[in-house]
N, C-alpha and C positions, 0 to 999 in steps of 0.2 A: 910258201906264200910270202911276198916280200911284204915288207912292212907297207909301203902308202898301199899297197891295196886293201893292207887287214884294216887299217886308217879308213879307210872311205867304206869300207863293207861294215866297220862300229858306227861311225857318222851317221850312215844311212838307217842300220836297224833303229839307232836312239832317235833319229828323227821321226820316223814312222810309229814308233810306242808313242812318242809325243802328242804327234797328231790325231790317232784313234782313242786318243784319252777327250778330245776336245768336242765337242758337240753343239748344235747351231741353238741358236736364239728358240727355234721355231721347236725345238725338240725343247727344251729343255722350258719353256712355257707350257706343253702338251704335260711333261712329267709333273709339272705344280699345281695342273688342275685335277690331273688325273687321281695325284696323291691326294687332295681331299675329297674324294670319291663323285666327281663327276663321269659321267660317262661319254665319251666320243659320240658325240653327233646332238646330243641333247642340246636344247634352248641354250641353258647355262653354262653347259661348257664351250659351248660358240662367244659368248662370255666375257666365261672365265677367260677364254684363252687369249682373246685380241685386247686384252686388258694387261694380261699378264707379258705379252707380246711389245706390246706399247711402252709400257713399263722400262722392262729390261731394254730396249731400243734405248729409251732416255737414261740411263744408266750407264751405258757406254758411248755415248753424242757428247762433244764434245762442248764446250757450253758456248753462248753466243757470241762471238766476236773475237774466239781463241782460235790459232792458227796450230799448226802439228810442228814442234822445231826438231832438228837432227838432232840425236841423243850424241852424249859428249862422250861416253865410253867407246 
């Protein structure tokens, strides 16, 4: 196997380990209600979770009036 393809076949597996480490907004609000023992579908965990949802939304929202510039690296 020549080199740029064992190059592109490491690229590729380290990008995918990357990605399936990463998990959405919506999961990982379900995991913080669930961890203090609510249960799926209950009153409270409907909630808990559009609170916790909201939350972490504002958490990574950019704040008002700030625009995204190209990184310098």
């Amino acid at each position: 196997m020549n080199s740029t393809k064992l190059r592109v076949l490491l690229i590729s597996a380290f990008s995918l380990l990357l990605l399936s480490a990463c998990g959405s907004m919506e999961s990982a609000a379900q995991d913080d209600c669930t961890s203090i023992g609510w249960q799926i579908g209950s009153p409270g965990y409907n909630d808990c979770y559009r609170a916790r949802l909201y939350e972490r939304k504002m958490d990574y929202a950019l704040p008002p009036g700030d625009r995204p510039r190209p990184s310098l690296l």
